[in-house]
C-alpha positions in Angstrom: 0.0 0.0 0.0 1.3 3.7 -0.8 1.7 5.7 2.5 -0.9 8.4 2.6 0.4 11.8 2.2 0.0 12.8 5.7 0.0 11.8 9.3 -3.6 13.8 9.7 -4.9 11.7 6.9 -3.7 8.2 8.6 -5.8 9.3 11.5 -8.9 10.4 9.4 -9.4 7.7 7.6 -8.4 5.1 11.2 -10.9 7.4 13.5 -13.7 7.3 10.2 -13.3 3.5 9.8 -13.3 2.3 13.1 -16.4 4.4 14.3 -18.2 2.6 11.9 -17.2 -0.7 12.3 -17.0 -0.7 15.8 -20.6 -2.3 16.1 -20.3 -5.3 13.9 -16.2 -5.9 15.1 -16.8 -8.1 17.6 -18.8 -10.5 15.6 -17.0 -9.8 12.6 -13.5 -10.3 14.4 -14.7 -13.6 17.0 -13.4 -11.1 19.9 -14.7 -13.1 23.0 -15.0 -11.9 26.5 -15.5 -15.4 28.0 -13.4 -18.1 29.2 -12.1 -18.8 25.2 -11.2 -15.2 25.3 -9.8 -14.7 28.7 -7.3 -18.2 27.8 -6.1 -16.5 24.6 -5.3 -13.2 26.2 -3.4 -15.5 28.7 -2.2 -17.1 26.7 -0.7 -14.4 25.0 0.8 -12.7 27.8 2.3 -16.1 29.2 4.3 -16.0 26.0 5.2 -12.7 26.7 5.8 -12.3 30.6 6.2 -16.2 31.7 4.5 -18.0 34.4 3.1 -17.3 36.9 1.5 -13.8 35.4 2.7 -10.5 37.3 0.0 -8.3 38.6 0.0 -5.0 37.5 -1.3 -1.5 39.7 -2.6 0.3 36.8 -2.8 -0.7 33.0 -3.1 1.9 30.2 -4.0 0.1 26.9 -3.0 2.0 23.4 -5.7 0.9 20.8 -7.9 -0.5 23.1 -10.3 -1.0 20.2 -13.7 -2.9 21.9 -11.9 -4.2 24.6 -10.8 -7.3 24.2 -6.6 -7.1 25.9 -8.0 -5.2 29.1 -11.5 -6.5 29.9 -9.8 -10.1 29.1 -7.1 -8.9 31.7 -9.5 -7.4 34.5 -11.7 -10.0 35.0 -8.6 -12.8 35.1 -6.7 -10.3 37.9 -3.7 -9.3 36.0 -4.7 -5.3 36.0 -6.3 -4.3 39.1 -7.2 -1.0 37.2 -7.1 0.1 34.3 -7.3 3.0 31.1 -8.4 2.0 27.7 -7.1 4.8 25.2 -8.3 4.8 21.8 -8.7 7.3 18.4 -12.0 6.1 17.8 -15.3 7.4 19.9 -17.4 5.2 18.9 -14.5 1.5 19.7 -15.0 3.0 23.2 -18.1 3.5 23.1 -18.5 -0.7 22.3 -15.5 -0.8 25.6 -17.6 0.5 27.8 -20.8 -1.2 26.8 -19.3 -4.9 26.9 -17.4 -3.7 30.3 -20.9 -3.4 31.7 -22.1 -6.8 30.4 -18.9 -8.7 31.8 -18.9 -6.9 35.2 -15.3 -4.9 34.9 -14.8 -0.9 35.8 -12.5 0.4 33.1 -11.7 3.9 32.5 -11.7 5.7 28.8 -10.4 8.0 27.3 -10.2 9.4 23.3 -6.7 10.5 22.5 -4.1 10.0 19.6 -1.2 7.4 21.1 1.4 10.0 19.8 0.6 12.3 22.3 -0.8 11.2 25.3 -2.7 13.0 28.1 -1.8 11.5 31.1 1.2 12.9 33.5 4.6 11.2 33.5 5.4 8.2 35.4 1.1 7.3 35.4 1.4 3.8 34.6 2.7 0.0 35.5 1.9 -1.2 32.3 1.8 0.2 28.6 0.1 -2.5 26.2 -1.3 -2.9 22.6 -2.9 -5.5 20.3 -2.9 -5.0 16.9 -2.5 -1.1 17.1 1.3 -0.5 16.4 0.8 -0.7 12.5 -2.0 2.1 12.5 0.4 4.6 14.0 2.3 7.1 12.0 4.8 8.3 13.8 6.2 5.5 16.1 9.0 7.2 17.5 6.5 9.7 18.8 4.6 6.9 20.0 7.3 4.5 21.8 8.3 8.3 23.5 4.9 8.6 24.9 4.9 4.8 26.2 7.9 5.7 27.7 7.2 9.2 29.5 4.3 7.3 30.8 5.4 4.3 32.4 7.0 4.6 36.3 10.4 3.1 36.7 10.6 -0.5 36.1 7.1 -0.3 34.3 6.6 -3.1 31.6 5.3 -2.3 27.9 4.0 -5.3 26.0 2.5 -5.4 22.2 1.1 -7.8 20.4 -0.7 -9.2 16.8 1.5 -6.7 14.6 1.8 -8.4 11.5 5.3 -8.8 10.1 6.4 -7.9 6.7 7.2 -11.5 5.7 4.5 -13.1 7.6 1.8 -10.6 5.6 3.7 -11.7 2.2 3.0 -15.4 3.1 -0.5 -14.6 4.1 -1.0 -13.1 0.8 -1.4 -17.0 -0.7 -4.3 -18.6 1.6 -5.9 -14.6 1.2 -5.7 -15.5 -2.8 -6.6 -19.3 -3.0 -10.1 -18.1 -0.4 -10.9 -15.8 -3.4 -10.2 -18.1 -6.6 -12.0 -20.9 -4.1 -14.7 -18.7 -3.1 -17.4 -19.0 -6.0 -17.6 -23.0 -5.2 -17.7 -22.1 -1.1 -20.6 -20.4 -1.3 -22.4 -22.9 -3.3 -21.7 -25.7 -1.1 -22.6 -23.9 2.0 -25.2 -21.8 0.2 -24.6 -18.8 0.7 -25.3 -15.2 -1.2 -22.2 -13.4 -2.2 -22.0 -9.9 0.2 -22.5 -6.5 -1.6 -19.1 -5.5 -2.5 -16.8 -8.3 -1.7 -14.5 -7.9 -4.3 -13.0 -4.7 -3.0 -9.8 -3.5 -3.2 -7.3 -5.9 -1.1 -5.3 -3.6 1.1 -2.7 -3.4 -1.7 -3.8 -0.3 -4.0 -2.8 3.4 -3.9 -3.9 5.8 -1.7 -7.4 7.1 -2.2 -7.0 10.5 -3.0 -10.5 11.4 -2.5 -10.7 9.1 0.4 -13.2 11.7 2.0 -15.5 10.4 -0.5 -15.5 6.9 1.3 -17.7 5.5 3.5 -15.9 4.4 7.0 -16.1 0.4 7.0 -14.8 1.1 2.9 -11.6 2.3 4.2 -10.3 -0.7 6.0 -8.0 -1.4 2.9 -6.1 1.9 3.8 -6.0 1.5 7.9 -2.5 -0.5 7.8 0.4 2.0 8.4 3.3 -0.9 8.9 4.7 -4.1 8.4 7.5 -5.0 10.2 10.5 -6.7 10.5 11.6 -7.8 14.2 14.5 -6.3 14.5 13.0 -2.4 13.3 10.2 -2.8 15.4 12.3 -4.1 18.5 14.7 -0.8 17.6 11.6 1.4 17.6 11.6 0.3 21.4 15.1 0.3 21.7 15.6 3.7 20.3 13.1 5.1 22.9 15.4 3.9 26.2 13.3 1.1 27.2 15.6 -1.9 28.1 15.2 -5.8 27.6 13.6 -5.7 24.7 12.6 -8.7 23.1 10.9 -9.5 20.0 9.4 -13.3 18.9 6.7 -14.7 16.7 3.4 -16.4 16.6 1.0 -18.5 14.6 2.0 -19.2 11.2 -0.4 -22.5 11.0 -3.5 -20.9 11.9 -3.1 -18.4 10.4 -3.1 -19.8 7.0 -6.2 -21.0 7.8 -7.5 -18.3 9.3 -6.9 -16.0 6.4 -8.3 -18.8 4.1 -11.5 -18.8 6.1 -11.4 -15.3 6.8 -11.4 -14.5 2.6 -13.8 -17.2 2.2 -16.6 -15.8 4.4 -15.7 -12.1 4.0 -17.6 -13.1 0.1 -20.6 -14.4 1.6 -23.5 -12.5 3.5 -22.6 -13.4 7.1 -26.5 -14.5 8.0 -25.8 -17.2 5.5 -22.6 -18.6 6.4 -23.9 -22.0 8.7 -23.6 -22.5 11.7 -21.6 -25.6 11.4 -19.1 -24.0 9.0 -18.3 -21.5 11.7 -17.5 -24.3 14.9 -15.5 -25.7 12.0 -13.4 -22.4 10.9 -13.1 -21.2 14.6 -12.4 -25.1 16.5 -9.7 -25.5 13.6 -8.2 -22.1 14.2 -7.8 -22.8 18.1 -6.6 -26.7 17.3 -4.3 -24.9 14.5 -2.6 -22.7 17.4 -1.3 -25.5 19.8 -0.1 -27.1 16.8 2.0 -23.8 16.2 2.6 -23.4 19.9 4.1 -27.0 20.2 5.7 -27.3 17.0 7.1 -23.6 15.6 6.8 -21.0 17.6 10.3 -20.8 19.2 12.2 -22.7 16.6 11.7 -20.9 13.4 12.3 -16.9 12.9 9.8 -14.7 14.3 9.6 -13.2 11.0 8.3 -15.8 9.2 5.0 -15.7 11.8 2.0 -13.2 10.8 2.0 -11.9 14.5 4.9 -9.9 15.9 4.8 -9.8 20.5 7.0 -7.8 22.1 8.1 -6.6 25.3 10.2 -3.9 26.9 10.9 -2.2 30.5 11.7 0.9 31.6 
């Protein structure tokens, strides 16, 4: 994807897209706020942190998006309390709503991750999934984690897709689309309005303020990364112990395969049965990658990048 001209427009079009989608992204995206969900959140952060889990004072998530890191992380007792930060009104909006439902006080606030409005030396914990690639200036953004954090304080981030990793993921993305005519008419389902939109891959709209918002999730995507640049991101900022390291190549493959696949069809007709299968095979697909890969190949063959720092 060209880089849009400005940093202003990169926030636009992230702020216009995810207030519209934030509704439907929990559905859309699987994000659970149940046992499944709390154990993948874990699981994460065991990868990340080790066992047993620290406990942290006071959590400030970047990107918090509907949710899903710190609700996941409140009600298992790893935050005791915590801020959700994101650039979209209406993702918080969604935060607050399922906080509610699941039982968890969480605290929100709008605000652009490059400049943050909290005091120095707020926070034990700085943490993001799947945010890190919609920012446009990260040095601006690792300085902020930093300035932010008290001495010792821990910053974590996770599900940033690596350049390699999203060139591999560009095959099961491709077969789901040449395979997806057939799909439909086994499972009979409609094709969606639309679903052979652009790919992520084009130019730049230039009259992307002609777009609607959930149009514009082909030109969200900022980065790509290699480990080493993003672990120097951290690096560069002063944080210490920095360490960078990989996850699910399996499933992923056949997430993004199913992904494509039902991203074609209207989602009221995709069966039930189809679903248990894409999701159960995703989960099975992960210990697979857990046991097997992840560890002993290159994190940069993975889709996911995880990373962690301290101050």
């Amino acid at each position: 994807m060209a880089a849009p001209a400005s940093a202003e427009a990169i926030r636009d079009v992230n702020t216009r897209y995810h207030d519209a989608a934030a509704e439907s992204y929990d559905t859309k995206w699987g994000v659970d706020f149940g046992e499944i969900g709390r154990a993948q959140v874990r699981g994460k952060l065991h990868k990340l942190l080790g066992t047993p889990l620290p406990t942290f004072e006071h959590a400030l998530e970047i990107g918090c998006g509907t949710g899903y890191f710190t609700l996941n992380m409140l009600q298992d007792g790893v935050v005791r309390e915590a801020t959700a930060t994101d650039i979209s009104p209406g993702m918080l909006d969604v935060t607050r709503a399922n906080a509610e439902r699941v039982g968890v006080s969480v605290r929100t606030v709008a605000c652009d991750a490059e400049d943050l409005p909290f005091a120095d030396e707020s926070f034990d914990l700085v943490l993001g999934h799947a945010v890190l690639h919609h920012l446009p200036h990260l040095d601006r953004a690792f300085a902020e984690f930093k300035r932010v954090l008290k001495p010792g304080g821990q910053v974590l981030f996770a599900g940033e897709p690596s350049r390699t990793g999203d060139r591999i993921a560009a095959y099961p993305k491709g077969a789901g689309l040449r395979l997806a005519p057939v799909w439909r008419q086994i499972v009979g389902a409609r094709p969606a309005d639309g679903y052979d939109a652009p790919d992520g891959h084009g130019e730049w709209p230039r009259e992307h303020g002609d777009l609607d918002g959930e149009s514009l999730e082909p030109f969200v995507d900022v980065h790509a990364f290699v480990p080493d640049e993003l672990g120097a991101w951290a690096r560069d900022a002063g944080l210490r112990d920095v360490r960078v390291s990989g996850e699910e190549l399996l499933a992923n493959w056949f997430g993004w395969m199913n992904r494509t696949l039902e991203a074609t069809a209207r989602p009221d007709d995709i069966p039930w049965l189809w679903r248990q299968y894409a999701f159960r095979g995703y989960l099975l697909l992960q210990r697979v990658d857990v046991a097997l890969l992840e560890g002993r190949l290159p994190p940069a063959v993975f889709y996911n990048l995880m990373m962690t720092g301290r101050k």
